[in-house]
Biopython code that builds the backbone (N, CA, C, O; Angstrom):
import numpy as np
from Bio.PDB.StructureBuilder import StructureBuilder

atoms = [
    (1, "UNK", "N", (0.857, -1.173, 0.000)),
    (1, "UNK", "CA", (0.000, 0.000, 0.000)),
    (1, "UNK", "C", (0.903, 1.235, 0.000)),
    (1, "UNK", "O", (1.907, 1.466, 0.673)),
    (2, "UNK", "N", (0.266, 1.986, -0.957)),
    (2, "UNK", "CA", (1.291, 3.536, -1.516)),
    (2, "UNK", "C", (1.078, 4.086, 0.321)),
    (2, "UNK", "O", (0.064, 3.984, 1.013)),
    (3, "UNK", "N", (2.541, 4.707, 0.724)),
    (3, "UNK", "CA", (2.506, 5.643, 2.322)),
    (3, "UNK", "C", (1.346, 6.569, 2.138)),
    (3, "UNK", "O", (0.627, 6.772, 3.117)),
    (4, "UNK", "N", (1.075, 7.156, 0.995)),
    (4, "UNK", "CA", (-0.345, 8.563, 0.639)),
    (4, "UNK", "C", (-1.532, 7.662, 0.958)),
    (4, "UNK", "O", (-2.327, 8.258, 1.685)),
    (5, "UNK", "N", (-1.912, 6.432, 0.655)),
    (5, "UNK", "CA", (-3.105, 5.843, 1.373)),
    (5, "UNK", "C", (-2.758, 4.779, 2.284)),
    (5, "UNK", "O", (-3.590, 3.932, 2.609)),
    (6, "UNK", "N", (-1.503, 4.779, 2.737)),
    (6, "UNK", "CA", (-1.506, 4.055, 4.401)),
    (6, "UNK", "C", (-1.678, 5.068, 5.264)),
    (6, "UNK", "O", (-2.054, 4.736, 6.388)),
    (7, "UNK", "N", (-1.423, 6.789, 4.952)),
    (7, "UNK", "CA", (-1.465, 7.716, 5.730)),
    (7, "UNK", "C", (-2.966, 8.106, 5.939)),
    (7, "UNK", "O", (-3.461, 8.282, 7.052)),
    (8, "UNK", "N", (-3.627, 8.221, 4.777)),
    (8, "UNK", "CA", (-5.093, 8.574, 4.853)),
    (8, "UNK", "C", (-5.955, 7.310, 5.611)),
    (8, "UNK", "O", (-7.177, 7.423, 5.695)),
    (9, "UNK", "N", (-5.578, 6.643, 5.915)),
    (9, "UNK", "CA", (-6.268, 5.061, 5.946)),
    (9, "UNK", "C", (-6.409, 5.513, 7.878)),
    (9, "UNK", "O", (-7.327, 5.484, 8.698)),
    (10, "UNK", "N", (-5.181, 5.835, 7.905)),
    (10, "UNK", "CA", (-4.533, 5.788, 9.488)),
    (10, "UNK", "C", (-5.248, 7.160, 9.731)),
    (10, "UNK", "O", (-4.873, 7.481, 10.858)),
    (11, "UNK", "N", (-5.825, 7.833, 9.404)),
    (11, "UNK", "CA", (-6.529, 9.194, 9.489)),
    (11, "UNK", "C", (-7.552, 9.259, 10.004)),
    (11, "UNK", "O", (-8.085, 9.681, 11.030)),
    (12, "UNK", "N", (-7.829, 8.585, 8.799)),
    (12, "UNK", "CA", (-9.888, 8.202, 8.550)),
    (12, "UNK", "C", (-9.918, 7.110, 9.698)),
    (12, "UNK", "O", (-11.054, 7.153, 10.171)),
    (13, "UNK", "N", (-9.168, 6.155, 10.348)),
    (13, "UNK", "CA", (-9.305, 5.019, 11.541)),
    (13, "UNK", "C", (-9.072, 5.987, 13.143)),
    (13, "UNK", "O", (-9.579, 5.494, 14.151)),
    (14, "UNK", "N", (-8.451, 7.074, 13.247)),
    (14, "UNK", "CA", (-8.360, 8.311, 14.230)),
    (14, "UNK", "C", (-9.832, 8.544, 13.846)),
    (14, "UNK", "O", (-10.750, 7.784, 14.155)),
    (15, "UNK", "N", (-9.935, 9.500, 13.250)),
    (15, "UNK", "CA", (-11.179, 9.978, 13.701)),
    (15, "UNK", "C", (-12.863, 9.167, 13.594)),
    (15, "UNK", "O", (-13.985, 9.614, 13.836)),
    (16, "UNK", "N", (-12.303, 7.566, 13.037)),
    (16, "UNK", "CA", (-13.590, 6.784, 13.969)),
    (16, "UNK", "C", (-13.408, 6.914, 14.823)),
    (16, "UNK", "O", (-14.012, 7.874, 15.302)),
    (17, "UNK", "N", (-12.391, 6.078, 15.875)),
    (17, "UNK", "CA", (-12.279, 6.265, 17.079)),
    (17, "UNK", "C", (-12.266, 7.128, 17.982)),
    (17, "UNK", "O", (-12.243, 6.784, 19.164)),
    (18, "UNK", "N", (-12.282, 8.834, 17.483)),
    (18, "UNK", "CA", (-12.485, 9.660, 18.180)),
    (18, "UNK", "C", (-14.054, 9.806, 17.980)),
    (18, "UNK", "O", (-14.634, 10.314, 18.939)),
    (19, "UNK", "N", (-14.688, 9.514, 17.097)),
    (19, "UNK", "CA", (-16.511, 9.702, 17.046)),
    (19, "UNK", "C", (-16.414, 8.121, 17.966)),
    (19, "UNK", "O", (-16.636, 8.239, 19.171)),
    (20, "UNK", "N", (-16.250, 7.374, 17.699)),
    (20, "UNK", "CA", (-17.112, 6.063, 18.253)),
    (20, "UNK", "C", (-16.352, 5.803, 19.742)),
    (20, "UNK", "O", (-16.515, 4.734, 20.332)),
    (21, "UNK", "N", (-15.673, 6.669, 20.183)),
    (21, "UNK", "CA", (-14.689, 6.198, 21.416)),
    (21, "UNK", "C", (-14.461, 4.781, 21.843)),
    (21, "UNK", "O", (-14.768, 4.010, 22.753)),
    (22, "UNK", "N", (-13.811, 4.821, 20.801)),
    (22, "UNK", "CA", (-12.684, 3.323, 20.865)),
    (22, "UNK", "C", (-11.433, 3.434, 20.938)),
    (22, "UNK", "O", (-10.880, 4.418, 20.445)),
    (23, "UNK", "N", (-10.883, 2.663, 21.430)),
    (23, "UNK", "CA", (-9.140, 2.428, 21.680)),
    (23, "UNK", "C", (-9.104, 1.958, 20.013)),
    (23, "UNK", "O", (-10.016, 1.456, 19.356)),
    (24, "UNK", "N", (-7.611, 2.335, 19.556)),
    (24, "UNK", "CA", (-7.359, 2.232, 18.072)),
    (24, "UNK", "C", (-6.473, 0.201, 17.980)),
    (24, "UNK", "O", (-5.872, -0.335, 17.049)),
    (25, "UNK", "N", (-6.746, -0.218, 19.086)),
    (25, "UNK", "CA", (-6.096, -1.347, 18.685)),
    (25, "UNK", "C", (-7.120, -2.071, 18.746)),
    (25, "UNK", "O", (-6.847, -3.222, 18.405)),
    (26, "UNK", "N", (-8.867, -1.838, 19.205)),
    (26, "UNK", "CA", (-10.061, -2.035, 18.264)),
    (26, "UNK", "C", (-10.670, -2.350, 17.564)),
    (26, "UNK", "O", (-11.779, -2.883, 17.568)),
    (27, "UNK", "N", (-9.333, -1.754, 16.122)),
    (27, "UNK", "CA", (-9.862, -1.281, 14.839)),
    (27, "UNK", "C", (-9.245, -1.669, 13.901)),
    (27, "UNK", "O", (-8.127, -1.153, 13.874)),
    (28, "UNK", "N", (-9.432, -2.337, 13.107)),
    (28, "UNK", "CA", (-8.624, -2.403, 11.801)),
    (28, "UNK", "C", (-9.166, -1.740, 10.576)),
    (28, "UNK", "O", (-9.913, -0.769, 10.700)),
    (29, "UNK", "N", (-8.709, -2.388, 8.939)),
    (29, "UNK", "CA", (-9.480, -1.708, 8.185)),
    (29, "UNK", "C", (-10.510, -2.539, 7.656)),
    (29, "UNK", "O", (-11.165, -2.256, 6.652)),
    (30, "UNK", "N", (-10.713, -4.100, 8.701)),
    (30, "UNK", "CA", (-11.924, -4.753, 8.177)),
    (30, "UNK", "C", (-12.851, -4.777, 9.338)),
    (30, "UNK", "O", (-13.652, -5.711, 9.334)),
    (31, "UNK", "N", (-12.907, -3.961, 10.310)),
    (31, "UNK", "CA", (-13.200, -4.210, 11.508)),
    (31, "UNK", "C", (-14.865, -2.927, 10.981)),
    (31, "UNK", "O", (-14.978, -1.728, 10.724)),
    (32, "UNK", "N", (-16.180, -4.580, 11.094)),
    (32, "UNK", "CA", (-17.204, -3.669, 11.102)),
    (32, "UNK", "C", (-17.866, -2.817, 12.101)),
    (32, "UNK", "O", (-18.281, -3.239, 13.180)),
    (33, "UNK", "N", (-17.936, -1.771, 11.753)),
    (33, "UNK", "CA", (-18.469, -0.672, 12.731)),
    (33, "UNK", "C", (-19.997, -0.740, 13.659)),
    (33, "UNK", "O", (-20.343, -0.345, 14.773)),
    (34, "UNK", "N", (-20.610, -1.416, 12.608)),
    (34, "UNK", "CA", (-21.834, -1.742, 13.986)),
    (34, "UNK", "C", (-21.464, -3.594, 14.501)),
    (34, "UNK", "O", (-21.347, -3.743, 15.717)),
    (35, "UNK", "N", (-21.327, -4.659, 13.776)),
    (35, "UNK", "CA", (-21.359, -5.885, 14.319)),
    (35, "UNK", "C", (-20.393, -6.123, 15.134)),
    (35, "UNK", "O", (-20.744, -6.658, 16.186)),
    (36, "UNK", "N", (-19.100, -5.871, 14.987)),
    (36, "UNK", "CA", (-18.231, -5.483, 16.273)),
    (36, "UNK", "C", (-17.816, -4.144, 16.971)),
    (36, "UNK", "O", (-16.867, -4.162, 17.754)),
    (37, "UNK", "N", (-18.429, -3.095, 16.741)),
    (37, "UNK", "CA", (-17.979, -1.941, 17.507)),
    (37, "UNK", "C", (-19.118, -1.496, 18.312)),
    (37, "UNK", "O", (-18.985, -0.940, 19.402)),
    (38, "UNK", "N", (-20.626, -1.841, 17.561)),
    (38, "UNK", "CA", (-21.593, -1.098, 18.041)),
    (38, "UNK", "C", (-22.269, -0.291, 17.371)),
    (38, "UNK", "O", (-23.476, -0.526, 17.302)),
    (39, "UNK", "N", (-21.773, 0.810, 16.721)),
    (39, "UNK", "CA", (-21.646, 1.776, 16.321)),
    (39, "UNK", "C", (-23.104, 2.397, 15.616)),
    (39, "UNK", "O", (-23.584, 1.828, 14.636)),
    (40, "UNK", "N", (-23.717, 3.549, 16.182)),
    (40, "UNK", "CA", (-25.362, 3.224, 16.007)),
    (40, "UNK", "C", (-25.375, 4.823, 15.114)),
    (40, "UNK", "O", (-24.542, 5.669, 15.441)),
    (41, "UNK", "N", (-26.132, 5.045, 14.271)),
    (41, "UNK", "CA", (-26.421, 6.312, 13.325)),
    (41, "UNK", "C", (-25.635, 7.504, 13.788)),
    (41, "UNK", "O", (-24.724, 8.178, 13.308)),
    (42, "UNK", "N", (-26.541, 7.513, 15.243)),
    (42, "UNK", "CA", (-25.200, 9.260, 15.538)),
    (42, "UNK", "C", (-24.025, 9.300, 15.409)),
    (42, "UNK", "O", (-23.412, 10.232, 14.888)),
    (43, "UNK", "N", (-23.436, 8.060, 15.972)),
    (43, "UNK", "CA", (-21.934, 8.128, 15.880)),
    (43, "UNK", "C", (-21.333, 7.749, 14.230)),
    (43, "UNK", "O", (-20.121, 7.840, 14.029)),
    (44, "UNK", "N", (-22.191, 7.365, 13.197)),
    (44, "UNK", "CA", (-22.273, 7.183, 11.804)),
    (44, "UNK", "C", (-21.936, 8.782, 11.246)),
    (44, "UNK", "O", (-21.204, 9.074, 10.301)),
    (45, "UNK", "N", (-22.643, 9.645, 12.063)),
    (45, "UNK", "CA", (-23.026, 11.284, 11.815)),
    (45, "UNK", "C", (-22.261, 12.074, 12.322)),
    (45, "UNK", "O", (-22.440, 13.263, 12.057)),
    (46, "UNK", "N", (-21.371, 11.768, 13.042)),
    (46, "UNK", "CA", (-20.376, 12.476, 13.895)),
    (46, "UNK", "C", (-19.299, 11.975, 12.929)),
    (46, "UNK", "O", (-18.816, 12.892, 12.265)),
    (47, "UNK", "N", (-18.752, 10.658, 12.654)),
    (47, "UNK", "CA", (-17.976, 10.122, 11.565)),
    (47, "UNK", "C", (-18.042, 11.192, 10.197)),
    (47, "UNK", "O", (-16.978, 11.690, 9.831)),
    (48, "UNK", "N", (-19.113, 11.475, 9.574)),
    (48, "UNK", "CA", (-19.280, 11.465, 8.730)),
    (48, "UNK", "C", (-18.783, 13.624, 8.562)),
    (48, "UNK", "O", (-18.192, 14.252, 7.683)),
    (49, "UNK", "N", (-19.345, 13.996, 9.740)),
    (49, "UNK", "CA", (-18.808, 14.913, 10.037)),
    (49, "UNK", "C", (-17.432, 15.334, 10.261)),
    (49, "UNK", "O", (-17.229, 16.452, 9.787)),
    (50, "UNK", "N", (-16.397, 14.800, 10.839)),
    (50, "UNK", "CA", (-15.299, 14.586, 10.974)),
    (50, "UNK", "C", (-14.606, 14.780, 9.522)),
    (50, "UNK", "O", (-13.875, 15.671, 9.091)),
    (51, "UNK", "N", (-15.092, 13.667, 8.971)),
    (51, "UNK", "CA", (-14.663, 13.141, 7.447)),
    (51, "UNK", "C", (-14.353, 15.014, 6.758)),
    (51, "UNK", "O", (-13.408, 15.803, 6.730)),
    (52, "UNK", "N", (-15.443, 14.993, 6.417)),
    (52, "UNK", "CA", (-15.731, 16.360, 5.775)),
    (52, "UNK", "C", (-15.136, 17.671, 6.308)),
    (52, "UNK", "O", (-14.367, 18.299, 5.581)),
    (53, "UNK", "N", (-15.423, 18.093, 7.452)),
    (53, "UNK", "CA", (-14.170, 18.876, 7.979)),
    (53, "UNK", "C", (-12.579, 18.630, 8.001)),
    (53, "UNK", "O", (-11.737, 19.520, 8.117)),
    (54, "UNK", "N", (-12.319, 17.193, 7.860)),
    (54, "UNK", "CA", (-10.292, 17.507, 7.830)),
    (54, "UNK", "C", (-10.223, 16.864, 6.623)),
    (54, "UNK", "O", (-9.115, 16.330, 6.569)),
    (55, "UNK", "N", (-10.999, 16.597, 5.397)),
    (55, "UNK", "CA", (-10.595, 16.283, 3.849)),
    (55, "UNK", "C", (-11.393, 17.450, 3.365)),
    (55, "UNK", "O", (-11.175, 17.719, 2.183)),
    (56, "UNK", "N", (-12.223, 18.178, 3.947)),
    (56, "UNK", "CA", (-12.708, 19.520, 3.014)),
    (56, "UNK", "C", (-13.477, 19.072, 1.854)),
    (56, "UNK", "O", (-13.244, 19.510, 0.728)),
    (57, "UNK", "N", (-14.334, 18.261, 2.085)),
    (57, "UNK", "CA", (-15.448, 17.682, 0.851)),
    (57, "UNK", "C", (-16.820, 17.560, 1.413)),
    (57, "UNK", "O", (-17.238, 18.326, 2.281)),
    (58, "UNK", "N", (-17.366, 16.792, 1.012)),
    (58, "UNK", "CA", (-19.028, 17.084, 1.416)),
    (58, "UNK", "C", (-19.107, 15.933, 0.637)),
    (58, "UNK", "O", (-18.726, 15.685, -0.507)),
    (59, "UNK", "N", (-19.953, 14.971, 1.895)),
    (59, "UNK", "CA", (-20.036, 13.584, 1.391)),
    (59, "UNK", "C", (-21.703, 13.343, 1.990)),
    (59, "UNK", "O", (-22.041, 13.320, 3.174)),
    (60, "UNK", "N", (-22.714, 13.153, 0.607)),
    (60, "UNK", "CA", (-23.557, 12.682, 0.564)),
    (60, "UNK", "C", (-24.632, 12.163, 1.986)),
    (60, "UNK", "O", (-24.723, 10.957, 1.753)),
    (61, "UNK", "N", (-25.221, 12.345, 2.908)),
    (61, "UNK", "CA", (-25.914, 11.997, 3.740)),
    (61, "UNK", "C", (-26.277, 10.429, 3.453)),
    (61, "UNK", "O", (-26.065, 9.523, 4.260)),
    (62, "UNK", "N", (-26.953, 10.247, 1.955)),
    (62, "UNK", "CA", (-27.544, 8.837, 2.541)),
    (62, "UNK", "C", (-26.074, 7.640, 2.319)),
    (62, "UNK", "O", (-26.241, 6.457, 2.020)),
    (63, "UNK", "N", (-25.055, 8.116, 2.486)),
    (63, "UNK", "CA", (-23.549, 7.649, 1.978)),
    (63, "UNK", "C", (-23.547, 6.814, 3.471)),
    (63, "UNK", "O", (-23.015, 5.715, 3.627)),
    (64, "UNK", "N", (-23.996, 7.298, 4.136)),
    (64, "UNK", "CA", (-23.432, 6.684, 5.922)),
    (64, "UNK", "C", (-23.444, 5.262, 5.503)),
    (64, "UNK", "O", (-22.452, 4.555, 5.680)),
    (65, "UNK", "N", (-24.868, 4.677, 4.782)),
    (65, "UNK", "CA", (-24.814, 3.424, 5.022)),
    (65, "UNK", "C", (-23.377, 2.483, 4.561)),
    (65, "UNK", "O", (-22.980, 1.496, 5.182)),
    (66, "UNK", "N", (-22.753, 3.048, 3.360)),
    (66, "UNK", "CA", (-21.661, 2.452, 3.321)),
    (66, "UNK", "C", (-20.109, 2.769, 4.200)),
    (66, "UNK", "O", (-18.991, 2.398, 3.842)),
    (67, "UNK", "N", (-20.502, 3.641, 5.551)),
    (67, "UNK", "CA", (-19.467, 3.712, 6.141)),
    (67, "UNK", "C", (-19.676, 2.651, 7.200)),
    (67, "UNK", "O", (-20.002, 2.906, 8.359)),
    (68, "UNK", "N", (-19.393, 1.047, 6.552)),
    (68, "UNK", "CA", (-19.441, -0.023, 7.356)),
    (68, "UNK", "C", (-17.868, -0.105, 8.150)),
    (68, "UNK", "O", (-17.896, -0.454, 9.331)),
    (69, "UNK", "N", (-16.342, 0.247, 7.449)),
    (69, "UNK", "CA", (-15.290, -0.255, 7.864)),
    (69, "UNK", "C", (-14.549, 1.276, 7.739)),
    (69, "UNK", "O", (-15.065, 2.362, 7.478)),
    (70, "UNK", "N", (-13.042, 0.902, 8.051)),
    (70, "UNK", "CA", (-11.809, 1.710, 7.523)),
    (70, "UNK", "C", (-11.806, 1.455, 6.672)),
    (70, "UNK", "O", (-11.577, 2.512, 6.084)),
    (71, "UNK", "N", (-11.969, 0.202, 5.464)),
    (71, "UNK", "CA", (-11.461, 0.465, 3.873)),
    (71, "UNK", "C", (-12.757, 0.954, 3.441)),
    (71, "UNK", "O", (-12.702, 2.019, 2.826)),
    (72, "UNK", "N", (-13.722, 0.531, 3.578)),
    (72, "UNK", "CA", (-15.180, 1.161, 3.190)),
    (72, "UNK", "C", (-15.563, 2.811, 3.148)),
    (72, "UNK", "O", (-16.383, 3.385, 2.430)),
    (73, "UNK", "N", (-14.663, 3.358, 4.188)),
    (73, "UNK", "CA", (-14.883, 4.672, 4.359)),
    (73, "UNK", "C", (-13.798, 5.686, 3.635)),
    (73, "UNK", "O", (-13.884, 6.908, 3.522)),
    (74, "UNK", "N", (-12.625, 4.698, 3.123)),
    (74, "UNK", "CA", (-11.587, 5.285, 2.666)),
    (74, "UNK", "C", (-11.980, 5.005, 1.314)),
    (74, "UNK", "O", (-11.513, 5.817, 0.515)),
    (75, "UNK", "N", (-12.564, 4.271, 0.907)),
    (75, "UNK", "CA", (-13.684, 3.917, -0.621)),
    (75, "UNK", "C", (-14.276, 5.045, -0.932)),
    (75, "UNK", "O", (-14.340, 5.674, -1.988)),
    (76, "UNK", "N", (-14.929, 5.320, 0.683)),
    (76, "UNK", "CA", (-16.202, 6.547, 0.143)),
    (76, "UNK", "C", (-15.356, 7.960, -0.252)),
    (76, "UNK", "O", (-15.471, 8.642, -1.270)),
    (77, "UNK", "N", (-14.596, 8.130, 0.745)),
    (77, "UNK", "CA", (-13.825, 9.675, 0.668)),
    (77, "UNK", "C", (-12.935, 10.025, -0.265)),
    (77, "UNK", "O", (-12.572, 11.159, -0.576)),
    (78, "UNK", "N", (-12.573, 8.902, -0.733)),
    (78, "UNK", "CA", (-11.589, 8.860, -2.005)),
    (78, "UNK", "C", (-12.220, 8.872, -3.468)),
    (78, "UNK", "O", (-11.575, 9.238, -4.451)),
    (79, "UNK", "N", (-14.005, 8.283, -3.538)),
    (79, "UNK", "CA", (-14.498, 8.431, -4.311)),
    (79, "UNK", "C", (-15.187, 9.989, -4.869)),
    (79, "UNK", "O", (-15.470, 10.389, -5.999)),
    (80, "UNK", "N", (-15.288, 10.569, -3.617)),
    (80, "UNK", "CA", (-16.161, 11.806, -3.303)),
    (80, "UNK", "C", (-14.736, 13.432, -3.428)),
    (80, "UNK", "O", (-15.004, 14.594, -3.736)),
    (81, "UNK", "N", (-13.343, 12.850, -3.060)),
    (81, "UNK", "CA", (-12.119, 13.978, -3.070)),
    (81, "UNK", "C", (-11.553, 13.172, -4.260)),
    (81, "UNK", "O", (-10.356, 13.454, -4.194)),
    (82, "UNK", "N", (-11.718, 12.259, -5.406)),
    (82, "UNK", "CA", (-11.152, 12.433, -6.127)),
    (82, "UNK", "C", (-9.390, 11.699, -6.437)),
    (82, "UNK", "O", (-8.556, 11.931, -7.312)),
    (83, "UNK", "N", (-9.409, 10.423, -4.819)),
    (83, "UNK", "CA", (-8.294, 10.233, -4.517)),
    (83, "UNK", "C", (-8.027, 8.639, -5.008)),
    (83, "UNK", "O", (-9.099, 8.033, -4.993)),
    (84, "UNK", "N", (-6.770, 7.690, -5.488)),
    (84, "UNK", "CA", (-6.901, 6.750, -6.104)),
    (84, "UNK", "C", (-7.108, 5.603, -4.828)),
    (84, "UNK", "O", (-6.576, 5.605, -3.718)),
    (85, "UNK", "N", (-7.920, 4.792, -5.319)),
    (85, "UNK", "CA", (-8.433, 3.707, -4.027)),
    (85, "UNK", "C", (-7.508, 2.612, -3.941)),
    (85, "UNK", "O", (-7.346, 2.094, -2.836)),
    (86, "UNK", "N", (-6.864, 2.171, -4.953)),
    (86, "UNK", "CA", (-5.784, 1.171, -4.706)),
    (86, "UNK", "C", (-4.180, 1.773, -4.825)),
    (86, "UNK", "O", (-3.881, 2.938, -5.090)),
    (87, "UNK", "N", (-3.346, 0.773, -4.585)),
    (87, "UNK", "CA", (-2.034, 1.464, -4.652)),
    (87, "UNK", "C", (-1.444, 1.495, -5.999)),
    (87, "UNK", "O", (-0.651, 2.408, -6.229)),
    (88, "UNK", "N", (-1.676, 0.732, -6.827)),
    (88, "UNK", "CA", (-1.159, 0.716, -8.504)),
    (88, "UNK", "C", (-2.198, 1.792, -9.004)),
    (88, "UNK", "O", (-1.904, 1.899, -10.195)),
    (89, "UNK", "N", (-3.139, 2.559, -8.785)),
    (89, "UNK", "CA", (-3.519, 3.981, -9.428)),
    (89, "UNK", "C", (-3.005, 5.138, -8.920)),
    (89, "UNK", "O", (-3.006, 6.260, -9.425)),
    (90, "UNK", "N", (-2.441, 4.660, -7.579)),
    (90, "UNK", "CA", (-1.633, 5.782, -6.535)),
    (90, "UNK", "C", (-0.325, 6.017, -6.827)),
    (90, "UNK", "O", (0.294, 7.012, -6.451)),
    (91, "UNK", "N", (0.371, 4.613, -7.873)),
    (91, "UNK", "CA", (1.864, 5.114, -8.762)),
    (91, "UNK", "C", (1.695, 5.822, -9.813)),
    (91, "UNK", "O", (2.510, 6.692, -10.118)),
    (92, "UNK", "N", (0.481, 5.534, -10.620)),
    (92, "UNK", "CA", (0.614, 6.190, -11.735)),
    (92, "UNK", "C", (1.153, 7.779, -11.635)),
    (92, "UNK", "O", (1.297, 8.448, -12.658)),
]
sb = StructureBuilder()
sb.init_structure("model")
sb.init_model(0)
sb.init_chain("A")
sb.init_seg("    ")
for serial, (resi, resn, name, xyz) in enumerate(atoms, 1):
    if name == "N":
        sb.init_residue(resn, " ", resi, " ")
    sb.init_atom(name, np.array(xyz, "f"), 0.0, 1.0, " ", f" {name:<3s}", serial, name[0])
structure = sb.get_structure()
């Protein structure tokens, strides 16, 4: 994985854990947010908030439902800022 999306990855997994108050060893990037964390709409909305204030984009409301994981959410924000989702589009 390109360091530009191991860095964003490690970003977007901070500020779940600062909306869902979890310890970050928790969390991975397959670790689902409601079947093992809990994680119930508000704290989906506080996430989603977060997101948008420290990447400076504006991500869709009915989008929450796919903020199931860390790679799921780094799917969404990368789809929405324009950023490459795997690491062989991240060399080009």
């Amino acid at each position: 994985m390109s360091t530009l999306i191991s860095d964003r990855k490690s970003r977007i997994k901070q500020l779940a854990c600062a909306s869902f108050e979890v310890a970050p060893d928790q969390m991975n990037d397959e670790t689902d947010f409601v079947e093992d964390l809990g994680v119930d709409s508000l704290n989906a909305i506080d996430l989603l908030a977060a997101l948008e204030t420290e990447f400076e984009i504006e991500i869709e409301p009915e989008s929450i439902r796919r903020m199931t994981s860390v790679g799921a959410v780094y799917e969404l924000v990368a789809e929405v800022a324009g950023w490459p989702v795997d690491e062989n589009a991240a060399s080009r």
